[in-house]
Kinemage of the C-alpha trace (Angstrom):
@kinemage 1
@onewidth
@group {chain A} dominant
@subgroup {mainchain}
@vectorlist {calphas} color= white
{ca unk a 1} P 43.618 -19.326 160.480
{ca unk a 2} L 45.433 -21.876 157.978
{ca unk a 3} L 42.585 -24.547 156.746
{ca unk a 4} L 43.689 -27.725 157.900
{ca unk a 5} L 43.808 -29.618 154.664
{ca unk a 6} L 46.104 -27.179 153.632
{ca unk a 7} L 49.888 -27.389 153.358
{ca unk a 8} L 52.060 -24.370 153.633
{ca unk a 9} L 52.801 -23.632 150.206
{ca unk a 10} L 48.702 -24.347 149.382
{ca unk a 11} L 48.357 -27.758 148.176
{ca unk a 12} L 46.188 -30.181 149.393
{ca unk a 13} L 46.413 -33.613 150.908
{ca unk a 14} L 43.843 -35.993 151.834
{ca unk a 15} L 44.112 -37.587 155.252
{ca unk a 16} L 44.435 -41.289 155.751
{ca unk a 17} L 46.052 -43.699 157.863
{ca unk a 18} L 49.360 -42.209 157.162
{ca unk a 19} L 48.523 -38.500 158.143
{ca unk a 20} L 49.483 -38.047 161.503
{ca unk a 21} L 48.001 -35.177 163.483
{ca unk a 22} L 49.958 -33.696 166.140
{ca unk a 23} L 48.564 -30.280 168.937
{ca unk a 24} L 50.778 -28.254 170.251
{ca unk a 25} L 49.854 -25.667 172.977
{ca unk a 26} L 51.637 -22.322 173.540
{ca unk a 27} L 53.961 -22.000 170.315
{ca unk a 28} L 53.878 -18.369 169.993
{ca unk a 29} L 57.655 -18.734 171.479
{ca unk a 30} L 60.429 -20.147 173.453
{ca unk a 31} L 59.903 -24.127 174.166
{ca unk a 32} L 56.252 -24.505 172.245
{ca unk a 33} L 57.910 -22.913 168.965
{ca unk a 34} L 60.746 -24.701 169.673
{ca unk a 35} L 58.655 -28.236 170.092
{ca unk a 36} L 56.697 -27.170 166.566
{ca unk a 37} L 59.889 -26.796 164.802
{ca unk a 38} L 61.294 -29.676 165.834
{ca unk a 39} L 57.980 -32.214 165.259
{ca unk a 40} L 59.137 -31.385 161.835
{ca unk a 41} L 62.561 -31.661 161.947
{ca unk a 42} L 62.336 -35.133 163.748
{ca unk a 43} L 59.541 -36.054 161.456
{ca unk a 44} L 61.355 -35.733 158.112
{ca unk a 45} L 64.223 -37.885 159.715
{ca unk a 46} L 61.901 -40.662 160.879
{ca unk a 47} L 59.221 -41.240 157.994
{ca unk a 48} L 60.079 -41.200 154.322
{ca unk a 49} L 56.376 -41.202 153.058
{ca unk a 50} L 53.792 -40.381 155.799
{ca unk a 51} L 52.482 -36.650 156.247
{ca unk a 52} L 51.667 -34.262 159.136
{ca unk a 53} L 50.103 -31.573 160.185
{ca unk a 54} L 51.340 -29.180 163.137
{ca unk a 55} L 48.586 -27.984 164.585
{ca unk a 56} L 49.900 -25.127 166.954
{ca unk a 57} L 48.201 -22.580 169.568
{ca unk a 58} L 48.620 -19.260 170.466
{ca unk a 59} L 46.633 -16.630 172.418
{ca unk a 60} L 46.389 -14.024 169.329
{ca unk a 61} L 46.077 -14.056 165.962
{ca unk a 62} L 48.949 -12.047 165.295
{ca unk a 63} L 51.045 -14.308 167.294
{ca unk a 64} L 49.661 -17.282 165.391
{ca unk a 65} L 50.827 -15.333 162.052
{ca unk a 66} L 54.348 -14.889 163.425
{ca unk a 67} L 54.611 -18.593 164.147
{ca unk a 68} L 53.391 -19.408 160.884
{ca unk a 69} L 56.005 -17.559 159.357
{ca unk a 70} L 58.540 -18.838 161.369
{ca unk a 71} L 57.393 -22.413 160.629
{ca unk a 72} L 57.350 -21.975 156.906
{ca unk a 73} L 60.522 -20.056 157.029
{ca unk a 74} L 61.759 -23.613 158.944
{ca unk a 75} L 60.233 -25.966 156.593
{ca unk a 76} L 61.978 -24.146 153.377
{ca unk a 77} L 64.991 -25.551 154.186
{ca unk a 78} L 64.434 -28.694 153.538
{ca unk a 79} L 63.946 -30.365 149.875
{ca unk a 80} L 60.819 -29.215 148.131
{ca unk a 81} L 59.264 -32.811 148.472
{ca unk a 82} L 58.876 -32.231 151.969
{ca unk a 83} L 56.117 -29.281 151.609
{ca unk a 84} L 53.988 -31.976 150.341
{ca unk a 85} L 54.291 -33.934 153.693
{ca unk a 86} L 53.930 -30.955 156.158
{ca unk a 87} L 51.136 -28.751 156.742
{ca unk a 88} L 50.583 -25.581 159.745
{ca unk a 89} L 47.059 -25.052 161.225
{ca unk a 90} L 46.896 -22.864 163.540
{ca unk a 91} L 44.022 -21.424 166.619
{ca unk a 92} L 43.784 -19.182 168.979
{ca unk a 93} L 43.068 -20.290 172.884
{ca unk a 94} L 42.981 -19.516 176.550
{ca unk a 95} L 43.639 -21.632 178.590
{ca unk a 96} L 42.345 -19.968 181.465
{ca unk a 97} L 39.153 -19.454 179.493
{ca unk a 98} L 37.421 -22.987 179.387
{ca unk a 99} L 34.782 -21.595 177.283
{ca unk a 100} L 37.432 -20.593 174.674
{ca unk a 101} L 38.879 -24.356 175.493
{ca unk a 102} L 35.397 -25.687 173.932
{ca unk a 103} L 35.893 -23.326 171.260
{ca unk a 104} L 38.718 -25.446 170.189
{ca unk a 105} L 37.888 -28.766 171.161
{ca unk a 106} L 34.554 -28.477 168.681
{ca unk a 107} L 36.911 -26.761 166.110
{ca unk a 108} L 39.232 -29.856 166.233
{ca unk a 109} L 36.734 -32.005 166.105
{ca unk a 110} L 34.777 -31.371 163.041
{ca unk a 111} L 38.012 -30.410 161.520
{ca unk a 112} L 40.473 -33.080 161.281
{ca unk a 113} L 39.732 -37.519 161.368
{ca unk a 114} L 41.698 -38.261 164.257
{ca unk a 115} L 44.818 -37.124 167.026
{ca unk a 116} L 47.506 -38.805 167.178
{ca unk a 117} L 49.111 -36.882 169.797
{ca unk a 118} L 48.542 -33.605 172.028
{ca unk a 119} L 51.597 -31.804 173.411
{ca unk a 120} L 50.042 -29.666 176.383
{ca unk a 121} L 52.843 -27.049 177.054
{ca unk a 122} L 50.899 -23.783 177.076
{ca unk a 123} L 51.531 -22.771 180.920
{ca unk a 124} L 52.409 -19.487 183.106
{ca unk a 125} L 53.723 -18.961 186.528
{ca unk a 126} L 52.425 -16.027 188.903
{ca unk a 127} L 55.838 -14.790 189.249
{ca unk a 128} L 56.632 -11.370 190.707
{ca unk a 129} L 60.356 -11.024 191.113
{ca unk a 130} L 63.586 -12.485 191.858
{ca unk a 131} L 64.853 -12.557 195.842
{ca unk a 132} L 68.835 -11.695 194.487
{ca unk a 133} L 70.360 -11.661 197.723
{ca unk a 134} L 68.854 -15.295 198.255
{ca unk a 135} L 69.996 -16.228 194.626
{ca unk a 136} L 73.615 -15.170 195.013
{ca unk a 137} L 73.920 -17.196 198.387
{ca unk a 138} L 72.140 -19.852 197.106
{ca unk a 139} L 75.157 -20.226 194.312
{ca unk a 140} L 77.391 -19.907 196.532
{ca unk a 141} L 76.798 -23.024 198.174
{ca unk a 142} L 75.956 -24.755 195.747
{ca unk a 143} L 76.355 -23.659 191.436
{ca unk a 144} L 74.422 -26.733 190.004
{ca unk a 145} L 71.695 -26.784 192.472
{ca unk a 146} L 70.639 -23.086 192.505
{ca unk a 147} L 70.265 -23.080 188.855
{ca unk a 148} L 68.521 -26.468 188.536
{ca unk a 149} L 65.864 -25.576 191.512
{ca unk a 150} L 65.986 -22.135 192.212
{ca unk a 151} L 64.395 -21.221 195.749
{ca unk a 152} L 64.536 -17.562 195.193
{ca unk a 153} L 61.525 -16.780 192.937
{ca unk a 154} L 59.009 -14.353 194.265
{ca unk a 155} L 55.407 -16.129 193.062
{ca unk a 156} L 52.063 -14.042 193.863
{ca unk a 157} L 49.348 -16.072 195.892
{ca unk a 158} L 45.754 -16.832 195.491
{ca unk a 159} L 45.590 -15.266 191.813
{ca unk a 160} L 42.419 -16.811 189.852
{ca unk a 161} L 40.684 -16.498 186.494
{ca unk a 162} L 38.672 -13.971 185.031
{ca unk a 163} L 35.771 -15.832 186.809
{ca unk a 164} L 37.344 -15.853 190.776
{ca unk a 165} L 37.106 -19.017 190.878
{ca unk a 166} L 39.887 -21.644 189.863
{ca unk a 167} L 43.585 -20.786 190.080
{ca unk a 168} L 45.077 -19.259 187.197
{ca unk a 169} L 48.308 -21.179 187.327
{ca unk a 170} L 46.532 -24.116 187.808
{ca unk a 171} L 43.892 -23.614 184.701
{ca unk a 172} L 46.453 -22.791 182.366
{ca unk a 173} L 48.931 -25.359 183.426
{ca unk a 174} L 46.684 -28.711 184.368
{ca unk a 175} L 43.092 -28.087 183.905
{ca unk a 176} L 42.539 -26.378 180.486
{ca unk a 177} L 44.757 -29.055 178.968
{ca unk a 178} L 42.659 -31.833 180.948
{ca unk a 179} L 39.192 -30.677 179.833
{ca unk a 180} L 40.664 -30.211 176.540
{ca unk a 181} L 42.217 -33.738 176.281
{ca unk a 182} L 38.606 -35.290 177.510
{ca unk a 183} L 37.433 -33.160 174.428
{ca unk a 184} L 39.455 -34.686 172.326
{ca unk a 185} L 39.205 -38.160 173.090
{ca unk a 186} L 36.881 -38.706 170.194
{ca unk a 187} L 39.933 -37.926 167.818
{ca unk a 188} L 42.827 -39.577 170.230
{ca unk a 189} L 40.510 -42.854 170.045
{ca unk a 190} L 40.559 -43.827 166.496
{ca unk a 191} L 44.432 -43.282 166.254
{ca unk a 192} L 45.370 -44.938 169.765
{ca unk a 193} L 46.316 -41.273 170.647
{ca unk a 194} L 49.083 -39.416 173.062
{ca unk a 195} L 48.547 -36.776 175.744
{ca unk a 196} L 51.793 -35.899 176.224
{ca unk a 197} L 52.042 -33.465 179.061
{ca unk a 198} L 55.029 -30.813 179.863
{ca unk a 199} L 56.268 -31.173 183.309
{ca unk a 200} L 59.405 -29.948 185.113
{ca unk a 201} L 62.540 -30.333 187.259
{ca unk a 202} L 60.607 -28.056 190.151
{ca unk a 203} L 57.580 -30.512 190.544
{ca unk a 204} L 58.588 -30.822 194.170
{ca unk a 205} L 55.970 -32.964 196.709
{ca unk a 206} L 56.159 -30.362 199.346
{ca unk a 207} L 54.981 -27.612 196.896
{ca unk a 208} L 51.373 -29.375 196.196
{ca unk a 209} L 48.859 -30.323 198.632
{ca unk a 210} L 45.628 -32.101 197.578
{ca unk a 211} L 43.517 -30.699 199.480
{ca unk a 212} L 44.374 -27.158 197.708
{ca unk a 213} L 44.192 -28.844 194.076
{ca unk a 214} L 44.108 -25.290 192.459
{ca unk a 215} L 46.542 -24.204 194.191
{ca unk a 216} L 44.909 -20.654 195.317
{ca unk a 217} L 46.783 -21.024 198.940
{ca unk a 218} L 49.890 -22.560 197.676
{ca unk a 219} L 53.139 -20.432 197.989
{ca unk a 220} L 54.581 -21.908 194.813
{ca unk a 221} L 51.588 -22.246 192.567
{ca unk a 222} L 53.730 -22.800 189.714
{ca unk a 223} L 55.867 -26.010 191.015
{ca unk a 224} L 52.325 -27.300 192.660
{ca unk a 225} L 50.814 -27.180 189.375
{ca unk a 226} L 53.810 -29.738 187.368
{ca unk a 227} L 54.096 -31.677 190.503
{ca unk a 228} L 50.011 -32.349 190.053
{ca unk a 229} L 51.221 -33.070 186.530
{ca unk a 230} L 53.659 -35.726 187.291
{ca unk a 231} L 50.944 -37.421 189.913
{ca unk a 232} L 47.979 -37.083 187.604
{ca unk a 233} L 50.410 -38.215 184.223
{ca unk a 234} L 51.860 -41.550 186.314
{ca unk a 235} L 48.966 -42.940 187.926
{ca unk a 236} L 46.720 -42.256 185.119
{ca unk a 237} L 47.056 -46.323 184.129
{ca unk a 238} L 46.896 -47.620 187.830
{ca unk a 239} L 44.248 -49.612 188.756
{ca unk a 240} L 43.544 -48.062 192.020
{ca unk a 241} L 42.378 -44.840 189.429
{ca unk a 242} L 40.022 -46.577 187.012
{ca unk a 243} L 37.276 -45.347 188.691
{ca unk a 244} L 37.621 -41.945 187.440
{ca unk a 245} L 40.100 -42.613 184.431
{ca unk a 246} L 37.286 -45.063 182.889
{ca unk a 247} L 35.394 -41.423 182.498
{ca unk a 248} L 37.951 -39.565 181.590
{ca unk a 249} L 39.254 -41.982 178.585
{ca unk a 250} L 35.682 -42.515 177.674
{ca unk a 251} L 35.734 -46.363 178.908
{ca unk a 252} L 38.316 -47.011 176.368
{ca unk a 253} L 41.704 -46.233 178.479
{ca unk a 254} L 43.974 -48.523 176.429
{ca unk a 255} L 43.647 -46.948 173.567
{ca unk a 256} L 44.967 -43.517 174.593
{ca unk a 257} L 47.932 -43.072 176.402
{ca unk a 258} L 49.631 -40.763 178.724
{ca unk a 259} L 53.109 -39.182 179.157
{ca unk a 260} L 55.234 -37.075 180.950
{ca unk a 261} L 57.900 -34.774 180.327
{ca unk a 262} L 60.184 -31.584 180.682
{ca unk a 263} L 62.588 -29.656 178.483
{ca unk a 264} L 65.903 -30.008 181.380
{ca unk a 265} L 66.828 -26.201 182.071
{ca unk a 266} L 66.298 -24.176 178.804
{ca unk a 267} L 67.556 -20.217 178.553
{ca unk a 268} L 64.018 -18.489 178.927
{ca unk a 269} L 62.457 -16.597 181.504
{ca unk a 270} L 59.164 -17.017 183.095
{ca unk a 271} L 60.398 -13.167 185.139
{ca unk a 272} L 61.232 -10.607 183.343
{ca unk a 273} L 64.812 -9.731 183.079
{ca unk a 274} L 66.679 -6.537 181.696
{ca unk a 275} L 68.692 -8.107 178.398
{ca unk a 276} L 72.260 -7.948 180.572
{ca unk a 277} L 70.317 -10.155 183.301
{ca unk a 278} L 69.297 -12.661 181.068
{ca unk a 279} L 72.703 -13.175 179.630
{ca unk a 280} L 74.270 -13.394 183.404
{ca unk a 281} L 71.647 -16.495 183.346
{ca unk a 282} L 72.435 -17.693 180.543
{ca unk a 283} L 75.923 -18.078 181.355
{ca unk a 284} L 75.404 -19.211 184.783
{ca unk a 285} L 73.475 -22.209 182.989
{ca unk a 286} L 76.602 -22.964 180.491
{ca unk a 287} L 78.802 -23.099 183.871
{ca unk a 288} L 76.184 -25.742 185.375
{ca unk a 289} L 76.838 -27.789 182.335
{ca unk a 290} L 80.395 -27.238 181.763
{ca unk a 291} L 80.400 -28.690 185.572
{ca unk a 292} L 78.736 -31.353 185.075
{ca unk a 293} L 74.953 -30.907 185.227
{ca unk a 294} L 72.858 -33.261 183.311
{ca unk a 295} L 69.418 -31.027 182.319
{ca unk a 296} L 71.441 -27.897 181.727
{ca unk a 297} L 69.853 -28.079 177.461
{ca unk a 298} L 70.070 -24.565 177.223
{ca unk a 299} L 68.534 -24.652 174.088
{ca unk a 300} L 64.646 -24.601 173.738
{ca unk a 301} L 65.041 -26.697 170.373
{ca unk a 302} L 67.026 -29.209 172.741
{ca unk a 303} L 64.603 -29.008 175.360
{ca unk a 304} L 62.251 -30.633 172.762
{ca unk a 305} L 63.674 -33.292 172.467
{ca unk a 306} L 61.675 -35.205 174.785
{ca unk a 307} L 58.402 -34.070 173.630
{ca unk a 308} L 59.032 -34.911 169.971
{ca unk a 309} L 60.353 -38.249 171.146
{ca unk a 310} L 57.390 -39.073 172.946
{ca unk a 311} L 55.093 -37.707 170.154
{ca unk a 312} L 56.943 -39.480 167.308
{ca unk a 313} L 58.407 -42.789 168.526
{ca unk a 314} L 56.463 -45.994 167.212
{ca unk a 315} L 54.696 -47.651 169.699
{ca unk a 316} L 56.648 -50.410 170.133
{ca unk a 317} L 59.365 -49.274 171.084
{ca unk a 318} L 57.562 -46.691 173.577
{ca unk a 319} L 55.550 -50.013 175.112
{ca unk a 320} L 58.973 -51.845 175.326
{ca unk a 321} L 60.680 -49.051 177.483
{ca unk a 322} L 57.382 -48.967 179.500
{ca unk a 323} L 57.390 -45.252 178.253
{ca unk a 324} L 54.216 -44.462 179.972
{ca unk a 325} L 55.536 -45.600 183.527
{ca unk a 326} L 58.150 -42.817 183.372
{ca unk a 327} L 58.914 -38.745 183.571
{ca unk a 328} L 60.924 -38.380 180.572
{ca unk a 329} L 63.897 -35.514 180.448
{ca unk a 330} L 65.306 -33.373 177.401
{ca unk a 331} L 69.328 -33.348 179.214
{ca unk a 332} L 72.257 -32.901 177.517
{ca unk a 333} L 76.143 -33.759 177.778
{ca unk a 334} L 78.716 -31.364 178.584
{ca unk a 335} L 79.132 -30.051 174.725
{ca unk a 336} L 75.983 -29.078 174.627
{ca unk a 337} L 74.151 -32.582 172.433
{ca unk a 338} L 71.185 -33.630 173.690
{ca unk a 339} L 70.382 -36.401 175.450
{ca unk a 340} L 66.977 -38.061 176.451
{ca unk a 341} L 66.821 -39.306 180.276
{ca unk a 342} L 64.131 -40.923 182.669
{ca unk a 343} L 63.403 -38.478 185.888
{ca unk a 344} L 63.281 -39.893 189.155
{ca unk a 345} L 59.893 -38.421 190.643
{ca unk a 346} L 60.100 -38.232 194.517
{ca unk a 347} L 57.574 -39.759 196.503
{ca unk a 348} L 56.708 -42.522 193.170
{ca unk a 349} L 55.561 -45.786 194.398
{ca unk a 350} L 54.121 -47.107 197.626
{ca unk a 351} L 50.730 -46.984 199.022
{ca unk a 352} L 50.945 -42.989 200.096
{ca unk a 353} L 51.992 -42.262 196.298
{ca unk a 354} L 48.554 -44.751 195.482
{ca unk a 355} L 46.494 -42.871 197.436
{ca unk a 356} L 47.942 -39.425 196.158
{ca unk a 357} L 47.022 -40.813 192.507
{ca unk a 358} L 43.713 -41.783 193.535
{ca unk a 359} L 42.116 -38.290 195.430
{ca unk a 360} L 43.779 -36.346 192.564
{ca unk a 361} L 42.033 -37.790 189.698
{ca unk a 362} L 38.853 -37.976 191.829
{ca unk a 363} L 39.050 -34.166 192.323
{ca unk a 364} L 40.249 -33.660 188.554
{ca unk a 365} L 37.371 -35.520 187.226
{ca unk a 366} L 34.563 -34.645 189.777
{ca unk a 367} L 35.796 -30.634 188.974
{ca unk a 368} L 35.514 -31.416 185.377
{ca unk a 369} L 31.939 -32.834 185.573
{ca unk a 370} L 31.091 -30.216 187.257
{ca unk a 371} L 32.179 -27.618 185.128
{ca unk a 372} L 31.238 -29.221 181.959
{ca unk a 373} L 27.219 -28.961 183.899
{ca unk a 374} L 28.124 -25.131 184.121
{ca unk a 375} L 29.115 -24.734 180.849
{ca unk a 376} L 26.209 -26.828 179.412
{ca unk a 377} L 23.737 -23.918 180.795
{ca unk a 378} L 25.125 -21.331 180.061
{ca unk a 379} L 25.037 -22.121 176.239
């Protein structure tokens, strides 16, 4: 692991009000290196004098070594001045694990003064296959559509932890990041922190159903997990939810705030495809956008875009577009430059939506207590 006071050629820097500290989960590739690399980029553009340090998870040391590289690599193309102003720290976590979720909350916090933001995009889908026949027709009728909500994913059912009992997709995806992030409250506090979570285009109301909140009999355990996401990351700041968001933020719920997000359509693959596969895909996305579809980025490093934005913006200007009332989107025009859009959610608003917000967090934060009780004993 890199100390955290370090920077990546070795010097060191002593934190202050002008250090920020931003997590990100799940940079060992695709979207989370992508996010890591840009935090930087975006960073250098935005502050002339103010450092930061990338603090980045993977689920192995040697993937945290090949990020590393890859992040130095990154940062050596800029002047020389800017090693002094960016430092890589690295850890190792599963999120299906909560004990290893501990692990790095008590790491964090006798390691660094304060958060000022936590990017949770570590996250996994129970995928099996691809239904082709299904896919073909389905672009057929309609080219933009099938490739911005595909309906022909094969997803395993009722897979759970190591333990048996949560929902894999639904630990690694929502409830890993949401002990974590009550963890970590003691460091979001002090720097009127961000939890900034990574949603989707597929977080569809018919794929989640409350009353299965970890999703073991859902279908579509993937798309049930972001659309708990959305419903979880939207109401967190409605009255109706203090009850159990009082707990959660530690009493102090203005001082920590939380987003919502998703990358658009970026080229990776949560299934496995043979290398002449994935290029079919990736071509059927440049089609989509060449036709005219907004979220077709493409690019992971686009599909950042709205992460970094949320994680770097200055407050004010986040308060004045009501930032936290929103699902943000990484899109893009049709030559391929990014562009940040809000997301209409289905199903926001009303009294159902209310109600949705309210048994959610209830469940989130009675299954938290619960487990932190567990936990406690078995110490």
């Amino acid at each position: 692991m890199l100390p955290l006071n370090s920077s990546a050629d070795g010097s060191n820097a002593t934190s202050n009000t002008t250090d920020f500290y931003v997590l990100v989960t799940g940079a060992n590739s695709g979207l989370g290196l992508s996010i890591a690399k840009r935090l930087v980029t975006d960073f250098l553009a935005q502050y002339t004098t103010e450092t930061i340090t990338v603090i980045f998870t993977t689920r192995s040391s040697r993937k945290s070594m090949d990020t590393l590289d890859i992040l130095v690599k990154h940062l050596a193309t800029f002047p020389p001045a800017a090693n002094l102003r960016v430092r890589f720290s690295t850890f190792q976590v599963d999120l299906t694990s909560l004990p290893s979720v501990v692990k790095l909350a008590e790491h964090l916090n006798n390691s660094i003064p304060h958060l000022n933001a936590a990017i949770f995009n570590a996250g996994m889908g129970a995928f099996t296959g691809i239904d082709w026949p299904n896919a073909f027709l389905s672009l057929a009728k309609n080219w933009v559509h099938a490739v911005t909500h595909p309906s022909y994913k094969f997803q395993a059912v009722g897979v759970t932890c190591h333990d048996g009992e949560l929902g894999e997709v639904f630990c690694a995806n929502v409830f890993g990041h949401y002990y974590l992030a009550h963890e970590l409250m003691p460091l979001l506090h002090p720097a009127k922190g961000r939890v900034i979570w990574v949603s989707s285009l597929e977080a569809y109301p018919w794929s989640f159903n409350v009353t299965d909140l970890d999703g073991k009999k859902a279908t579509h355990s993937y798309e049930s997990s972001k659309r708990l996401t959305d419903v979880m990351a939207l109401t967190s700041a409605n009255q109706a939810t203090t009850p159990w968001t009082d707990t959660f933020f530690g009493g102090k719920r203005g001082e920590v705030k939380t987003y919502v997000c998703h990358p658009g359509i970026c080229a990776t693959s949560m299934v496995a495809l043979p290398l002449v596969l994935w290029y079919c895909m990736t071509l059927a996305f440049y089609i989509a956008r060449w036709i005219g579809s907004p979220w077709h980025t493409i690019s992971t490093e686009t599909g950042a875009m709205s992460m970094c934005y949320l994680a770097l913006a200055r407050e004010e200007e986040l308060n004045e577009r009501d930032a936290e009332k929103l699902k943000w989107g990484s899109g893009s025009d049709r030559a391929g430059n990014g562009v940040l859009r809000p997301t209409e959610v289905e199903g926001e608003g009303g009294e159902e939506w209310e109600q949705l917000g309210r048994e959610t967090w209830r469940q989130l934060e009675e299954l938290r207590v619960q487990w932190k009780e567990k936990l406690q004993k078995t110490a």
